[in-house]
C-alpha positions in Angstrom: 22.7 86.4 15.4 23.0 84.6 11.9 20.0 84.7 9.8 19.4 80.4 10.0 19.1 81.1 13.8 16.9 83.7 13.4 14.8 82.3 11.3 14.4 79.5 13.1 13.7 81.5 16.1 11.0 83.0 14.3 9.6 80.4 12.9 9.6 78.2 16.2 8.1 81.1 17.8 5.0 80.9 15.4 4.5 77.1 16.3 5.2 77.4 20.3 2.3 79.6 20.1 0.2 77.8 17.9 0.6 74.3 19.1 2.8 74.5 22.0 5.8 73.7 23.4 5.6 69.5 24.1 3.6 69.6 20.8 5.7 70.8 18.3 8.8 68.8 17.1 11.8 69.6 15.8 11.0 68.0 12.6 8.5 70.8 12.1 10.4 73.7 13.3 12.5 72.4 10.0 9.9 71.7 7.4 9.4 75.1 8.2 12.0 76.4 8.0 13.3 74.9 5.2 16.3 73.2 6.5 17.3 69.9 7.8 17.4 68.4 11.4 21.6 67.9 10.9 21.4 71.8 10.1 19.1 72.9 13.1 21.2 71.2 15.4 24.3 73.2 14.2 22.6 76.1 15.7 20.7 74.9 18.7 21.4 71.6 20.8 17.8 71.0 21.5 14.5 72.6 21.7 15.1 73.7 25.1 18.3 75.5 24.4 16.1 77.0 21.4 13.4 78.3 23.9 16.1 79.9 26.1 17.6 81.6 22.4 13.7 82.7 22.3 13.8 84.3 25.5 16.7 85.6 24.9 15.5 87.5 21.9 12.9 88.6 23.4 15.3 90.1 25.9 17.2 92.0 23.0 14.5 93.1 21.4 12.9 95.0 24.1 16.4 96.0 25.3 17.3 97.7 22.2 13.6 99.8 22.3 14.7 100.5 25.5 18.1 101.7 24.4 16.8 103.9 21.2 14.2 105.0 23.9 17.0 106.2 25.9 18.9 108.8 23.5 16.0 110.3 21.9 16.7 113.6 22.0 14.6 116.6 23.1 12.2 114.2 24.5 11.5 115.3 28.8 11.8 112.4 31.3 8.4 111.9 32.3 7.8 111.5 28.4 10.2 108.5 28.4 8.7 107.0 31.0 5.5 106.8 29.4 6.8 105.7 26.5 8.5 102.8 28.2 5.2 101.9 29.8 3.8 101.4 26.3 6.7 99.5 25.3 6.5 97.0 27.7 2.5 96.7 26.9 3.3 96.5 23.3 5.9 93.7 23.3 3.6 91.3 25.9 0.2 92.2 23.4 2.7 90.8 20.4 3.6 88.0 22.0 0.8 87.2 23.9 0.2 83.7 22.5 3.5 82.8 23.2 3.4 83.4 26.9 0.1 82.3 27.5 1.9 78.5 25.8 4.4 79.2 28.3 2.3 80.3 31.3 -0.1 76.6 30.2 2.8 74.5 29.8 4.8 75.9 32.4 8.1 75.2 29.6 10.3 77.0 31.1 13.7 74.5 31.7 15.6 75.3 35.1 18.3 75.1 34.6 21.7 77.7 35.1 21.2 79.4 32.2 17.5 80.0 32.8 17.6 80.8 36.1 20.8 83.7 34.9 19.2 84.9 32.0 15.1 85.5 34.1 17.2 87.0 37.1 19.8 89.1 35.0 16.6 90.8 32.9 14.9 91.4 36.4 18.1 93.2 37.6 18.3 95.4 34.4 14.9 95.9 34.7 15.6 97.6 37.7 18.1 99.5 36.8 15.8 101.3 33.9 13.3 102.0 36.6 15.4 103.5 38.8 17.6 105.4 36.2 13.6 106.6 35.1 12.1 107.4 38.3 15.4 110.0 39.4 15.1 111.3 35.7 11.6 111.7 35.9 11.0 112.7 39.5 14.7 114.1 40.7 16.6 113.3 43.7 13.6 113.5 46.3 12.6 110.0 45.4 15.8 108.4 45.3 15.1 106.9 49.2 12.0 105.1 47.9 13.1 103.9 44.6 13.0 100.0 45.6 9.2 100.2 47.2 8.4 102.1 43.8 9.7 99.9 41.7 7.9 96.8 43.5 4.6 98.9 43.1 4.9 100.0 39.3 5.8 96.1 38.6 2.8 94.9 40.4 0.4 97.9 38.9 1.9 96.7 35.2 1.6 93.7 36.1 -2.1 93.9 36.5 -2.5 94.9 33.7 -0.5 93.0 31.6 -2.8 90.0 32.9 -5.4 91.7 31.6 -4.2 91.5 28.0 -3.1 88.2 28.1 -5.9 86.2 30.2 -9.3 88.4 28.2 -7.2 88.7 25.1 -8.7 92.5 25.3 -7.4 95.0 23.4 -6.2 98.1 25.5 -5.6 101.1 24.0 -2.0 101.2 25.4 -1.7 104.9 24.6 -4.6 105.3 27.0 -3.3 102.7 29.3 -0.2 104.4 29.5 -1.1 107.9 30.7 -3.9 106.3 32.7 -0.7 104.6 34.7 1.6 107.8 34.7 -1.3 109.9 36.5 -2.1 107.1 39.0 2.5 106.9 39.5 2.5 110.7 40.0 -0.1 110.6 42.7 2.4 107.6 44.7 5.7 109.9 43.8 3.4 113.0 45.5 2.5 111.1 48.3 6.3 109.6 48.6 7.6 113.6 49.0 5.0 115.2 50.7 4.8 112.8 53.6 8.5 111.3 53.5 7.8 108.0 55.4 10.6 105.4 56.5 11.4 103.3 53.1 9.9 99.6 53.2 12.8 98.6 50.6 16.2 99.0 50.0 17.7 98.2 46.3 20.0 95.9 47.7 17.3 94.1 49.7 15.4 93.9 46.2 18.2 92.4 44.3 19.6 89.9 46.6 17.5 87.0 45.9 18.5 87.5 42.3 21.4 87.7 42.7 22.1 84.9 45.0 20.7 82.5 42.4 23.1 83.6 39.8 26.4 84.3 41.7 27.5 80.9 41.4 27.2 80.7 38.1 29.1 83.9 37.5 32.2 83.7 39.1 35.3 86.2 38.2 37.6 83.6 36.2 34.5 82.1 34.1 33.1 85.5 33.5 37.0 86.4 32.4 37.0 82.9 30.0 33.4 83.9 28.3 34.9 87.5 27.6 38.0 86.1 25.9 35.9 83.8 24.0 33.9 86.4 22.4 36.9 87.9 21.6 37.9 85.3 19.5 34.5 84.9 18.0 34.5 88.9 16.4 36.5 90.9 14.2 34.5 93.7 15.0 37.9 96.5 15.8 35.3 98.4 18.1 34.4 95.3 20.4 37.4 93.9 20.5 39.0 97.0 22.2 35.5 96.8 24.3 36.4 93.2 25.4 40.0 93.5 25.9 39.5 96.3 28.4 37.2 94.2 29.9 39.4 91.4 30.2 42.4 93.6 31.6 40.0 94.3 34.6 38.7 91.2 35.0 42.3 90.0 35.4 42.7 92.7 38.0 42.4 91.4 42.0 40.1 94.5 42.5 38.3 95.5 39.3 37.5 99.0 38.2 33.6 98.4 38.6 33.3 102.1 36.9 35.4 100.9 33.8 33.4 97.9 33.1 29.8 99.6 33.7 31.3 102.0 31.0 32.1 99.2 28.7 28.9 97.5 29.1 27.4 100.6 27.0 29.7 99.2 24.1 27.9 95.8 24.1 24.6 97.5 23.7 22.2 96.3 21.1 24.8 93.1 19.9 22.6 90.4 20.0 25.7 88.0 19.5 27.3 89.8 23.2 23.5 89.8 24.4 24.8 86.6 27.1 27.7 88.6 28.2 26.0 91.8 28.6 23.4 90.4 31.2 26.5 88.4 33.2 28.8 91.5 33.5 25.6 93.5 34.4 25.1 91.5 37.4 28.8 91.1 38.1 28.7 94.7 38.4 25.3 95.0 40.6 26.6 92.4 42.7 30.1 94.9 43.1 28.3 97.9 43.7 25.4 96.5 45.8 
């Protein structure tokens, strides 16, 4: 991301949540940022393409905690996990003004892009839960993963409205291990009494991905990798991208190759669009 767009994105962020969405026009998003209409709209189209760059920030940011989360080192599994519970409450307490605008204003444009970008974070959501819970909890819970992951999100998200709707300030430390005890108790239960599973992953994902597989077809997916091919000189992605592309090109792709590739992309704000598309070409494989 160049630094007009983030600043822009930063400083549009400030005034979404100050005067909302409908309420604030380009004109001010300039003045403060110290630039001209003819120079905004070299990086963003309109305001709604700049709330979806918003969103998709917000996406990045939280992915790459997630990501340094990830390969800390000497750090136990159940440890991780707690720290990606306070993560998540961290990132909604910073941005709570933002997404209470959104939640009031309801700004959200559906559209394709939209629709890809809110279903693609859902599906790597899920990934990161499931890759937490069989780290955290070994294989035993592997045949309840999708019912877990349903009630974690709705036990977060409880929370979470908590924060935003009394504006309290939760000691998210507190919150955390609170969580974690209360998770341990439903992984206990899981083992010791092995019922049928409610939920399958697949069953979980295939709303999501239904409203993004159009969009995401093969050949397009194959024309936005060579495209960002073109757009870096970056030695390391382009050998990323072009063994992307040669298995893209492929009438039955290597699913394992590309989910190894995908690591590459990781943390490139400017690939952050083709990251979440290849994710859930590859969910949609696998699945």
């Amino acid at each position: 991301m160049t630094n007009k767009k983030h600043l822009i994105i930063e400083q549009a962020l400030h005034l979404f949540a100050s005067k909302g969405f409908e309420s604030t026009s380009i004109q001010e998003i300039t003045d403060a940022c110290g630039i001209s209409k003819g120079s905004f709209y070299l990086s963003f189209k309109s305001k709604d393409e700049l709330l979806l760059s918003i969103f998709e920030y917000f996406f990045s940011e939280i992915s790459k905690r997630f990501t340094e989360l990830d390969a800390l080192q000497n750090v136990t599994p159940k440890e991780k996990f707690h720290q990606l519970l306070i993560i998540q409450f961290e990132e909604i307490d910073r941005h709570a003004d933002f997404i209470l605008m959104q939640i009031r204003e309801q700004t959200n444009p559906l559209n394709k892009n939209m629709t890809e970008l809110l279903a693609s974070m859902q599906i790597q959501h899920h990934t990161i839960l499931h890759k937490t819970f069989l780290d955290a909890y070994g294989k035993d819970i592997e045949p309840y993963v999708a019912d877990l992951i349903v009630m974690v999100k709705g036990l977060v998200h409880g929370y979470i409205e908590i924060i935003l709707t009394h504006r309290q300030q939760l000691n998210t430390l507190q919150l955390s291990a609170f969580l974690m005890e209360r998770i341990d108790d439903i992984v206990a239960s899981f083992i010791s009494r092995m019922p049928e599973p409610f939920l399958s992953l697949p069953m979980l994902n295939k709303n999501l991905l239904q409203n993004i597989a159009s969009h995401s077809p093969k050949k397009l997916l194959l024309q936005e990798v060579l495209d960002c091919r073109t757009n870096t000189v970056d030695e390391d992605l382009l050998v990323t991208l072009d063994v992307i592309a040669e298995e893209l090109k492929k009438d039955k792709p290597r699913i394992p190759v590309i989910k190894g590739m995908l690591a590459n992309l990781a943390g490139n704000e400017e690939m952050l669009s083709l990251q979440n598309k290849l994710m859930v070409y590859v969910t949609n494989q696998t699945d």
